[in-house]
N, C-alpha and C positions, 0 to 999 in steps of 0.2 A: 186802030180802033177795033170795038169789038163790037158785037152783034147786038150789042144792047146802049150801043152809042158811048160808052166809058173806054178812058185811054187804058190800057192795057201796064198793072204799073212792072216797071222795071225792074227785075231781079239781079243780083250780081251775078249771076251765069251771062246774063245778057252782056254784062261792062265785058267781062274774062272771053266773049266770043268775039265784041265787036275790035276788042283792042288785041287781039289775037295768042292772048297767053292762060296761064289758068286760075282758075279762082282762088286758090290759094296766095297766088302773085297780087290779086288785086284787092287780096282783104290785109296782105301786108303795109299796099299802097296805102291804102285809107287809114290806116294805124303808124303810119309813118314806121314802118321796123324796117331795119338792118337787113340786109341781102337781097334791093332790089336794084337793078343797074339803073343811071339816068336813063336810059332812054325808053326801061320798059316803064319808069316811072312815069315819063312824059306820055306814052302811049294809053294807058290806064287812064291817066287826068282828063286826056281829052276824052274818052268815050264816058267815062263819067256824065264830062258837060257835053259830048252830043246824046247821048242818052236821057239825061236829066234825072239817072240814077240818085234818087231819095236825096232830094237837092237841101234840103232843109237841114234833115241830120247830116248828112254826107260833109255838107259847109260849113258845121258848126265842129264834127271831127277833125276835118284837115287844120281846123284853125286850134286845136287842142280842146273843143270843150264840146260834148253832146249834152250836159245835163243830164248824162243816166250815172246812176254807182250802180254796177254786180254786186249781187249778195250772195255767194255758194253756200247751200249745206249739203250734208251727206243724205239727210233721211226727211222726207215730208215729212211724216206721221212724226218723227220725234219729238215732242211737247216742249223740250228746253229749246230746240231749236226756233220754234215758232216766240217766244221770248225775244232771243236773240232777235229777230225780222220785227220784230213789234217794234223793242227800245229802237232801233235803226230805222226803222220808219218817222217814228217821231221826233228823230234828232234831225230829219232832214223837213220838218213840219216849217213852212215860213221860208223856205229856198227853192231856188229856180228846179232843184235835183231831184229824179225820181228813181224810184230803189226797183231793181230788176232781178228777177230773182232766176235760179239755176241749181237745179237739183241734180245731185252728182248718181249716175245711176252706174256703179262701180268703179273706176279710178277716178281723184277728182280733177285728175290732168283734163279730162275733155268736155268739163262742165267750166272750169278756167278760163279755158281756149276757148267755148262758144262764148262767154262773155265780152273776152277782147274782139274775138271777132263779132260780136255786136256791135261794137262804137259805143264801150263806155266809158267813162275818165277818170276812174277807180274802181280797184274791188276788193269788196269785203267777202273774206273764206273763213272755214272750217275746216281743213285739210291738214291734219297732222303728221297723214303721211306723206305727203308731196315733198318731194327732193328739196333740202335746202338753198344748194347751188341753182338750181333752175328755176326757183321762186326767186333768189337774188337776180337772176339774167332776166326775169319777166319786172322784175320792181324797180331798176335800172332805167325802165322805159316806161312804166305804167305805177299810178301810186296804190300800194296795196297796204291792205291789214287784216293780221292772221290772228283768228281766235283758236286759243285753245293750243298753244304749240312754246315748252318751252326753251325756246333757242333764243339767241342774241347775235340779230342780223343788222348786216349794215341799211340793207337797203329797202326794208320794209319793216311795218311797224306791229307791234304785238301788245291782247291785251288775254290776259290769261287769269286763272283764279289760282291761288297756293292750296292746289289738291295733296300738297300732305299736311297741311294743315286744317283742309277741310275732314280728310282719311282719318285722321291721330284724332279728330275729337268724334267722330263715331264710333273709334275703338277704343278710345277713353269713356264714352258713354256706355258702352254693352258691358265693358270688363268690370266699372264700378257700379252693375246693376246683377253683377255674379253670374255673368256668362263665361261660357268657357267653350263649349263648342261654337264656335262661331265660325260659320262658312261665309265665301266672299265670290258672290255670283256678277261673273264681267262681261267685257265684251271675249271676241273673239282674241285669237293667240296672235294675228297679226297686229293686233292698237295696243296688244298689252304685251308683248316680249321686252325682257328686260334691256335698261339703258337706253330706249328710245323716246323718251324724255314726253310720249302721249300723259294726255290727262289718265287717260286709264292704266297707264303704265305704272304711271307714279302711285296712283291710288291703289294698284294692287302691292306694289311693293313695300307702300306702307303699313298694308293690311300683314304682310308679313313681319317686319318688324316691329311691330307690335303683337303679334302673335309669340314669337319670341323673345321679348322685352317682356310679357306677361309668365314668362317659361311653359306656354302651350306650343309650341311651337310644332307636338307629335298629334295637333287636333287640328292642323291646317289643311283647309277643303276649299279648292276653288274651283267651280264651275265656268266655263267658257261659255260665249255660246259660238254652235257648231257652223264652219264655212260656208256661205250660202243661204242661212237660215235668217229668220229676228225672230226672236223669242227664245223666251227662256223658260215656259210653263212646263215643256215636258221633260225638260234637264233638272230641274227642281224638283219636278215630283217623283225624280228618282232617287234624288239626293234624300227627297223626305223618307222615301222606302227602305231606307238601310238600316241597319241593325242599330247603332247610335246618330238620329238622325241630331242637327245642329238644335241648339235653343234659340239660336240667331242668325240672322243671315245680313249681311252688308252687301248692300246692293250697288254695282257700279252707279245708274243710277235711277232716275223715277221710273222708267219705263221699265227697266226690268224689276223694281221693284214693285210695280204692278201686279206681273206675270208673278213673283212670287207669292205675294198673297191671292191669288188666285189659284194658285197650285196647292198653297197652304190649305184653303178651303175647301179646295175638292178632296181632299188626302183625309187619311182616318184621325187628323191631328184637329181638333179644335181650333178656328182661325185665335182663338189669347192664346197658345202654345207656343208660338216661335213669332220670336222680337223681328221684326223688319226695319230695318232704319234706309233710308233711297239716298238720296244726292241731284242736289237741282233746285229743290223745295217749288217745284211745278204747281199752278193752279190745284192743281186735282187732287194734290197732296194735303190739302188742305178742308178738303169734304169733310166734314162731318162722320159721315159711313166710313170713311175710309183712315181719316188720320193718320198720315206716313210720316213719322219723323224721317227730316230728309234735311240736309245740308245746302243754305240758300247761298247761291255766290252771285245772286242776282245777274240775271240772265239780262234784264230789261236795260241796269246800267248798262253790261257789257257790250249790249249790241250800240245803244247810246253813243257809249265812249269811242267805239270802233268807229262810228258815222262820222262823229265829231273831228277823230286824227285824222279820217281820210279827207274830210273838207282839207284841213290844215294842209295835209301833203298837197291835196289839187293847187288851194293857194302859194305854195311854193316853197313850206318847210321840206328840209331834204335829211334833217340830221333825225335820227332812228326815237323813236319813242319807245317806252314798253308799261303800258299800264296791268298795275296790280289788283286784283280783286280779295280782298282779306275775307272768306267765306264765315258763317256762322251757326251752328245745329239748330235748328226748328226742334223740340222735341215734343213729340204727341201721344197719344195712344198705343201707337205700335209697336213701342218698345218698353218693356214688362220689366219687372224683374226676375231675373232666374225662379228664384225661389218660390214664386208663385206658379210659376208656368211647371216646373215638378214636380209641385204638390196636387196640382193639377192633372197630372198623367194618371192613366188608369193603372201601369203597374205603380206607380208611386204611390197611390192610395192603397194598394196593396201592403204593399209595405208598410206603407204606417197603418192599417187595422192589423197586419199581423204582429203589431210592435205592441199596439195596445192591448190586445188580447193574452199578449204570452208573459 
């Protein structure tokens, strides 16, 4: 009892002291996983129930079902992200299930792992880097589904958007608006190196052939953003400082194409000068003030459809799903035509009164 007359509630450091082993050992027990012996099993269960360690959830785990889904993403702030947690929220609208959320604060191995070791009975990720084999050995035991990743696994289920087909009609949109310098501002070099099958991998690989599909191939400009950082406003506004700055920029996706029209604006360049097209088609893409053509692969199904397969797996499908999302360009203000955004430059205006005068 504690000084204020309330029972003192039980921690799992309490069960791992009283049953004599460690916390690690007893958050396996509760998850039923693989490499614990009977009898440290049996020692764990009973301090459990002499404890009365979170008898409610605790009871409803060992029996397979706490009524929690995990939902991982990698980045709070990320706008498409909160989409994703939206649709997923409301696909679980009308069921006993509540959606628990886990923000991965560098690998998402141990924002994964606090979720199981929560007591939930699925989980929905964002982790496109996460080892394949060691998502198959966590989905083997727990029902999971991966946004954003595309592989084809046996033991977890996947719902992803055809980002080269979201990629190929942003760069069909700039190139038949007579752009040519078009730069293609990503994530970092470890989500986008090639053949590792990320959304941003494939989107920037696209952005390359089609740079040479269009025979530009010697005006390809892609900007990272740097390890450790988020944003992109000061890597852009370097990109703008250079002697042939871009008339376009492809932006991996809303968020950084934020930061670029921000960067646009602060620079000596008139924000109509350089075409921005994002990827996401995010609330905010949609202002008024701001108008981003941006690439909608609706975020709101996806998260939806991910809530919907993981019910399915809890109820007891085991064979692999993989849904596809057919994305489609939003086009708004932001993206010009060349020929207007030149004629628009001040040496370009040069150039045409010296045409007309001479």
């Amino acid at each position: 009892m504690s000084r204020n007359g309330l029972t003192r509630q039980v921690t799992i450091n309490d069960v791992a002291r009283t049953a004599g082993v460690s916390r690690a050992a007893v958050s396996k027990v509760i998850r039923d996983a693989s490499g614990v012996s009977a009898s440290m099993r049996e020692r764990v269960l009973a301090a459990i129930e002499e404890l009365g360690y979170r008898p409610s959830l605790a009871a409803r785990a060992l029996r397979g079902s706490s009524y929690r889904i995990g939902l991982e993403i990698p980045h709070l702030d990320a706008r498409f992200m909160s989409l994703i947690a939206d649709g997923a929220k409301g696909a679980l609208v009308g069921t006993p299930y509540e959606l628990v959320l886990a923000v991965a604060d560098g690998p998402e191995y141990s924002a994964i792992e606090a979720l199981v070791d929560g007591l939930v009975d699925g989980i929905i990720a964002v982790a496109p880097l996460v080892d394949g084999d060691w998502l198959e050995t966590l989905a083997s035991r727990l029902p999971i589904v991966m946004l954003g990743r595309h592989d084809s696994p046996e033991n977890y289920d996947t719902v992803v958007g055809e980002d080269d087909v979201g990629a190929r009609a942003v760069m069909s949109h700039l190139l038949s608006l007579g752009h040519r310098r078009i730069a293609h501002v990503t994530e970092s070099e470890a989500v986008t190196a090639p053949g590792i099958g990320t959304p941003h991998a494939v989107r920037l690989q696209t952005y390359l052939d089609c740079m040479l599909e269009a025979g530009h191939q010697e005006l390809v400009s892609v900007v990272r953003r740097s390890p450790g950082t988020y944003g992109w406003r000061a890597s852009t506004a370097r990109l703008l400082a250079g002697s042939e700055p871009p008339t376009a920029v492809f932006a991996g996706h809303d968020d950084i194409a934020f930061d670029v029209l921000a960067a646009v604006a602060d620079s000596e360049h008139a924000p109509d000068k350089v075409a921005v097209v994002g990827y996401d088609n995010t609330p905010l893409a949609a202002h008024p003030l701001i108008s981003l053509s941006s690439v909608d692969q609706s975020g709101l199904e996806m998260g939806a459809q991910a809530a919907a397969m993981l019910l399915e797996r809890i109820a007891g499908r085991t064979e692999p799903r993989h849904h596809v999302v057919t994305p489609t360009l939003q086009v708004r203000a932001s993206s010009r035509p060349a020929d207007l955004m030149d004629a628009s430059r001040p040496n370009a205006r040069a150039r045409e009164r010296t045409a007309k005068t001479g």
